[in-house]
C-alpha positions in Angstrom: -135.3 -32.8 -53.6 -137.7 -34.2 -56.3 -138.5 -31.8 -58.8 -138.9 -30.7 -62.5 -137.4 -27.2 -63.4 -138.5 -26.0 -66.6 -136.6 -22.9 -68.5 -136.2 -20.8 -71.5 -139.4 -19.0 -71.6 -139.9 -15.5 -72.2 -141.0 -12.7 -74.7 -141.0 -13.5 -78.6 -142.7 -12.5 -82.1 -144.8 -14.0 -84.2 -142.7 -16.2 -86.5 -139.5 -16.7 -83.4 -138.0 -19.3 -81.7 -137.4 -20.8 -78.1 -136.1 -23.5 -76.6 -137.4 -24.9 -73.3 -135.6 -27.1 -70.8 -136.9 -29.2 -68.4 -134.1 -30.3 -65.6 -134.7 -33.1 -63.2 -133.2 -33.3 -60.0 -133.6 -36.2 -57.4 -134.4 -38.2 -59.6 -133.4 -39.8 -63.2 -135.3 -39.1 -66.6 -133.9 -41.5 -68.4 -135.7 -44.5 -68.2 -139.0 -42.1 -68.2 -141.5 -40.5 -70.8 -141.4 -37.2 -70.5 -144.5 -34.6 -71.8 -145.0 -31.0 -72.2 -147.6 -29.4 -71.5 -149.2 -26.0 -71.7 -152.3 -24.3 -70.4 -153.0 -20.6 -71.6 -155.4 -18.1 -69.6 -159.2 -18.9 -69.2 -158.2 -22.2 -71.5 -157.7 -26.3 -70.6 -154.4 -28.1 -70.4 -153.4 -28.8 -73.3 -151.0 -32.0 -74.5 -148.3 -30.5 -76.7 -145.5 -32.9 -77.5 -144.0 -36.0 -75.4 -141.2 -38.4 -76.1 -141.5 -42.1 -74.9 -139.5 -44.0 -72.3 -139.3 -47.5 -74.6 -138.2 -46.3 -78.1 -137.7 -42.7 -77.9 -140.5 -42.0 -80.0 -142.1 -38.9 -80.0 -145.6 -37.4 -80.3 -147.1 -33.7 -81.4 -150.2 -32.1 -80.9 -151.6 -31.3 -84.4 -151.4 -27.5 -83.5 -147.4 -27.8 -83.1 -146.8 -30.5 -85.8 -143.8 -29.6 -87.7 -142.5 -26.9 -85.6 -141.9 -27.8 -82.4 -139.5 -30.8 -81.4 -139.2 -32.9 -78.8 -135.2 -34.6 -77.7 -133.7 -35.5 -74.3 -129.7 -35.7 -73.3 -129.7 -38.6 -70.8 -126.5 -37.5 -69.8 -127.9 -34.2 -68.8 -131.1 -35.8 -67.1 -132.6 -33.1 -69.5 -135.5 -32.8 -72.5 -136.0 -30.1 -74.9 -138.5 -28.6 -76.2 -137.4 -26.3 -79.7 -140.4 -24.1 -81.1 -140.7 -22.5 -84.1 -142.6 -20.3 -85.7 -143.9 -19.1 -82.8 -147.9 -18.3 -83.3 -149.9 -16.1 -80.5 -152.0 -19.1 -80.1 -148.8 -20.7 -78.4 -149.2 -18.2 -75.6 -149.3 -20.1 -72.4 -147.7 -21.3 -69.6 -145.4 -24.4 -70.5 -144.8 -27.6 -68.4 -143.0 -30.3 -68.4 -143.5 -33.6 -66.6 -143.1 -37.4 -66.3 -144.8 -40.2 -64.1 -142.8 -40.3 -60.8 -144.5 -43.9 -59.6 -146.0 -43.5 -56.4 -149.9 -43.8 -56.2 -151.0 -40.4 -57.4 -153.6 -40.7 -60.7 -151.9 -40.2 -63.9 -152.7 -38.8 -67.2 -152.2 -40.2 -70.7 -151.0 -38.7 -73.6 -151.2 -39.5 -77.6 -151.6 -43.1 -76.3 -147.9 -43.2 -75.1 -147.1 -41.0 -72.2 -147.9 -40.8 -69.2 -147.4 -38.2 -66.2 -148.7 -37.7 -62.4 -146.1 -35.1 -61.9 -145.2 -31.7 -63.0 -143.0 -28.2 -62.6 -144.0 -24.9 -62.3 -143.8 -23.6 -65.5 -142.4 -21.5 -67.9 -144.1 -18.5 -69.5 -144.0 -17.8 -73.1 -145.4 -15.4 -74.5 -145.7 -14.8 -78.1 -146.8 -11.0 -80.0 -148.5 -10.3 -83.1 
């Protein structure tokens, strides 16, 4: 089966850290870009950080720049995402996710990444 898992979500303060994982099964991320995502209540997607397929280079929203960072183990088919200092603003629900081919539209991110495929989510939540 096809899919993206994502992980390490949960409940944190202001000024804490979390890791996210995003797992592929069925298919290899390694010759991919890979993007997170996150989309809080009532608010748009937003693009937060992805990491190319050609050089590895990666890409931050302004609003993350310089805490969060972006890596991948190939030989874990897995990408990270490490935040921190954690803001309230960060609340949302985080996803990760790549362009699978096929003929679905894709989006494109900071110019670099794209995806047309995504997980369910993690939550993170982050208190004041």
């Amino acid at each position: 089966q096809v899919q993206l898992v994502e992980s390490g979500g949960g409940l944190v303060q202001s000024g804490g850290s979390l890791r996210l994982s995003c797992a592929a099964s069925g298919f290899t991320l390694n010759s991919l870009s890979v993007s997170w995502i996150r989309q809080a209540p009532g608010k748009e997607r937003e693009a937060v950080s992805c990491i190319s397929s050609t050089d590895g280079s990666t890409y931050y929203a302004d609003s993350v720049k310089g805490r969060f960072t972006i890596s991948r183990d190939n030989a874990k088919n897995t990408v990270w995402l490490q935040m921190n200092t954690l803001k309230p603003e960060d609340t949302a629900v985080y996803y990760c996710a790549t362009d699978r081919g096929g003929w679905e539209s894709r989006y494109r991110l900071f110019g670099a990444c794209e995806y047309n495929f995504w997980g369910q989510g993690t939550q993170v939540t982050v208190s004041s």
